[in-house]
N, C-alpha and C positions, 0 to 999 in steps of 0.2 A: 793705231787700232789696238786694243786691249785685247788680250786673252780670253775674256768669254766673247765679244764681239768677234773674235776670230773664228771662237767655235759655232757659234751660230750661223756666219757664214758658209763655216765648212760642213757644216750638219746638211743645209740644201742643197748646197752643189755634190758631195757625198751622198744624198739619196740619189739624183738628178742619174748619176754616174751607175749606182748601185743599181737599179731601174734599169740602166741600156743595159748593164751585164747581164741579170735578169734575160732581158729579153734574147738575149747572143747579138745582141749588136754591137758588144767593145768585148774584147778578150779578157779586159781585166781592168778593172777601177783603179783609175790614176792617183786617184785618192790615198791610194794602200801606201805609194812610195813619196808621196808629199814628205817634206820637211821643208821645218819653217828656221831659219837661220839669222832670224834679226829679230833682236828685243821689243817683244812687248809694250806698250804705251802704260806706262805705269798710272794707276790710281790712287787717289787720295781716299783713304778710306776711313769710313765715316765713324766719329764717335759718339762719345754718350753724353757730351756737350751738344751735339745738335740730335740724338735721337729721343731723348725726358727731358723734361723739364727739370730743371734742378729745383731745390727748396725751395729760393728762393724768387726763383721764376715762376713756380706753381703757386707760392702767395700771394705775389703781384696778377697772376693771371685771371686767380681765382676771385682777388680784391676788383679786378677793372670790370669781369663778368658781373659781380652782385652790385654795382655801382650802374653801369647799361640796363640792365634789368629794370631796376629801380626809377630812373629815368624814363624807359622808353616801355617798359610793363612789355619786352619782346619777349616771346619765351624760347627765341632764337637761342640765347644767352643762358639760358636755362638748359637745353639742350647738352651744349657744351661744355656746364658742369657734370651734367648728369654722365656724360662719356668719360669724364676724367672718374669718376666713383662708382660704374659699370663695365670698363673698360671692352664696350662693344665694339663693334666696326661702326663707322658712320653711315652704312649704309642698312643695318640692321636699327638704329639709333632714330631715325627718317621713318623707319616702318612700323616702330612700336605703335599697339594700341591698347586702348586702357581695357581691352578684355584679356591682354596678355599678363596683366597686373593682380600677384596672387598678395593683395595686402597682409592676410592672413597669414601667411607662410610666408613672406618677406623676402617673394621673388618675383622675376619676370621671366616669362616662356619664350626663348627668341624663336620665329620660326619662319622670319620673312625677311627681303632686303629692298633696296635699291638699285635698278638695275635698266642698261640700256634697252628700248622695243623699239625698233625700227619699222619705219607706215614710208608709204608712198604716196605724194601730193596727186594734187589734180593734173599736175603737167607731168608727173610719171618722172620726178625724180624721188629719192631716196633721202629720208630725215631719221634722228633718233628721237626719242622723248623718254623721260625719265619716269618709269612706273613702278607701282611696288609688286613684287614675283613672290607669292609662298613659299620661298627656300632661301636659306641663307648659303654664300658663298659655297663652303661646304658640305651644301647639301642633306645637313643635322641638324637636328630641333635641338636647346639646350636649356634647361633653365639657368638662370644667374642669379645669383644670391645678392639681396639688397642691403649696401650699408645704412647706416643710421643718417648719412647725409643726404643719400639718395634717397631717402625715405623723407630727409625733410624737403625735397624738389619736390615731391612729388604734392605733397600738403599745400604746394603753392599754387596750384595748376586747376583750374577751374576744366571739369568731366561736363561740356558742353560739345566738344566733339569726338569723333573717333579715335583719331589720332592720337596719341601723347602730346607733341607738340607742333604745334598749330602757328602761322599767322593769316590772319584775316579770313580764318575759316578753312585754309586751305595747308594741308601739312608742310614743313619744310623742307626741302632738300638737303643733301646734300653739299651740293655748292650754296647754299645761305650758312651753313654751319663751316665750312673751310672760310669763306671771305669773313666772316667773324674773326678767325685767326688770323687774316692775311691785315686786317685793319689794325689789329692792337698790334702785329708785330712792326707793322708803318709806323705806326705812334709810338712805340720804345725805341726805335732806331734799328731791333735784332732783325734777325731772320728768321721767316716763314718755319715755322714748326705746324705739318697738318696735321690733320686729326688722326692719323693712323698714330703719330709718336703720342697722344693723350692717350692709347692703347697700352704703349708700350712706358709708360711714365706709370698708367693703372699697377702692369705686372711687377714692375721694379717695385714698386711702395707697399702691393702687398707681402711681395719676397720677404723685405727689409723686416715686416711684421711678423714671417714666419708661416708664412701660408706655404703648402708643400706646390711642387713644381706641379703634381699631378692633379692637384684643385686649380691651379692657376691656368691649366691646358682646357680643363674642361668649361672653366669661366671662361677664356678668348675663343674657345669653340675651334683650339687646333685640335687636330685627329694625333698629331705623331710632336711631342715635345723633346724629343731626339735634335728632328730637325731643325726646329726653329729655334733649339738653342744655339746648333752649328751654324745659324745662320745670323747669331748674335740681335735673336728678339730680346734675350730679355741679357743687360748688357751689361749687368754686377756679377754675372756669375757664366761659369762655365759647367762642362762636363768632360771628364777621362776616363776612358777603359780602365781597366789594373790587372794586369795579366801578366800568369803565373811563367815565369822563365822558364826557357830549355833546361834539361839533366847539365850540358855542356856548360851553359853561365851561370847558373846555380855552383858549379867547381871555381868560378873565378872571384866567387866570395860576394858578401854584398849581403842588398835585401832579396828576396825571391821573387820579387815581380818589378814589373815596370810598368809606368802609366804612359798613355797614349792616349794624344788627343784627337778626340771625331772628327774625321772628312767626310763627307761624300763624294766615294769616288768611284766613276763609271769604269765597267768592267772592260777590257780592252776587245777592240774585234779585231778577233778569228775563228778558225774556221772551228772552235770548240768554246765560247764563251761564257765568262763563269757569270753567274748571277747577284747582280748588286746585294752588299751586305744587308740596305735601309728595304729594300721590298718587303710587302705586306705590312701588320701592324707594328706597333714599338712596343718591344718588351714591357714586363716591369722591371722595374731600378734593382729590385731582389731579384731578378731572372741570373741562373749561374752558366748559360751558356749561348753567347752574344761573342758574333766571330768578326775579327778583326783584317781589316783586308789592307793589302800594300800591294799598288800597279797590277790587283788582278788577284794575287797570289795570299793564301790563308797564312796568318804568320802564327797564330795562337789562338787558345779560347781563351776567355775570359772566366775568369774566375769572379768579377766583383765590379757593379759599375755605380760609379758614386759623384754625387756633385758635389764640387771643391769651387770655394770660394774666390775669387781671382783677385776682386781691389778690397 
């Protein structure tokens, strides 16, 4: 079992417990004196060889979609460009329509997805079906700025239905846009890359060009770019604190700060629990006072928080 697998399990049986205590039915949560005395199941963790596409996999990807296309006049394949040069969610991508389409201003308005709706048959069991909901994941409307490639998808695409992209009248899903990658990556030999990494292949390429972190948050329609860099979304660059030394190590010579890199880490329970550092919104990158947390405890403010390039 892995370490978040383990916390998962402990988080239900710890309410489970927390709950009878609550009630006065156990004196005390067994939970409190748990330890865990055997190693962890170690993970392979994942790199940027399978989360983007590299160069030269993005040319070959991009070469086999305009060849399909061309072919089979799908606009499945079109789709799937157009995700790699908006880098939407796939299920935001399924729900575009061309009155979200501001040609003029050389954007599109996302402000709907893909998403499970559960019906009940005639014999009274329980089915899902795939419908489109007026909200995106996140629950925010965003416009996205159109590149000049995106704009030539878009010239190909006959305004005969609702949709963006359409087969045989009928818009396509989401799983028709993933089995599109699951077929060409059968036919190169690789392995499955789904559409959420042509998300994250989008943010790495435009990084590379210079786009600031804070346009690329509001393009993928994340709320908190803190996070999802600590969670290695976007996987050429990091982020570290730079925080101003004690009076005490400042006398031991040196530079006057030290950098620290992001965790999110939960505040420990007891019976006075302090308040995770990441709650409510993410600073700005200019913000001078972003506090820095160890096992619970404040170690410093921060003077300066800056992203530093990693490879």
């Amino acid at each position: 079992m892995t370490y978040r697998e383990w916390q998962n399990v402990k988080t239900i049986i710890n309410g489970m417990f927390e709950y009878a205590f609550d009630k006065h039915l156990l004196k005390e949560n067994p939970c409190d004196r748990l330890k865990i005395t055997v190693k962890y199941r170690q993970v392979n963790k994942k790199t940027a060889k399978t989360e983007v596409y590299k160069n030269n996999e993005y040319n070959e990807i991009l070469a086999y979609l305009d060849k399909m296309y061309n072919d089979t006049d799908d606009s499945v394949f079109l789709a799937v460009k157009f995700q790699f040069f908006t880098g939407v969610r796939v299920g935001e991508l399924v729900a575009l329509r061309w009155e979200d389409v501001d040609l003029n201003e050389k954007i599109i308005h996302v402000h709907s997805g893909e998403a499970n709706q559960p019906y009940m048959d005639s014999l009274k069991k329980w089915h899902n079906k795939r419908v489109v909901v007026p909200h995106t994941k996140t629950y925010t409307d965003r416009d996205v700025q159109l590149l000049p490639k995106a704009l030539e998808i878009l010239e190909l695409i006959q305004h005969n239905d609702e949709f963006l992209f359409t087969r045989d009248g009928k818009r396509i899903t989401e799983r028709q846009v993933n089995y599109v990658l699951e077929k060409y990556a059968e036919r190169m030999g690789t392995i499955t890359k789904s559409s959420h990494k042509l998300r994250k292949t989008y943010a790495s390429r435009i990084k590379a060009g210079g786009v600031s972190l804070d346009t690329i948050r509001k393009d993928l329609g994340h709320k908190n770019i803190l996070i999802k860099c600590m969670r290695r979304k976007l996987t050429h660059y990091r982020l570290v604190v730079r925080c101003s030394k004690s009076t005490e190590h400042k006398k031991l010579g040196g530079p006057n700060f030290q950098d620290f890199p992001i965790y999110k880490k939960s505040a420990r329970r007891d019976s006075n629990p302090r308040p995770s550092p990441w709650q409510g919104d993410t600073p700005p990158l200019s913000h001078s006072r972003i506090y820095v947390f160890n096992r619970g405890d404040r170690i410093r403010t921060c003077d300066l928080l800056v992203p530093n390039q990693a490879l």
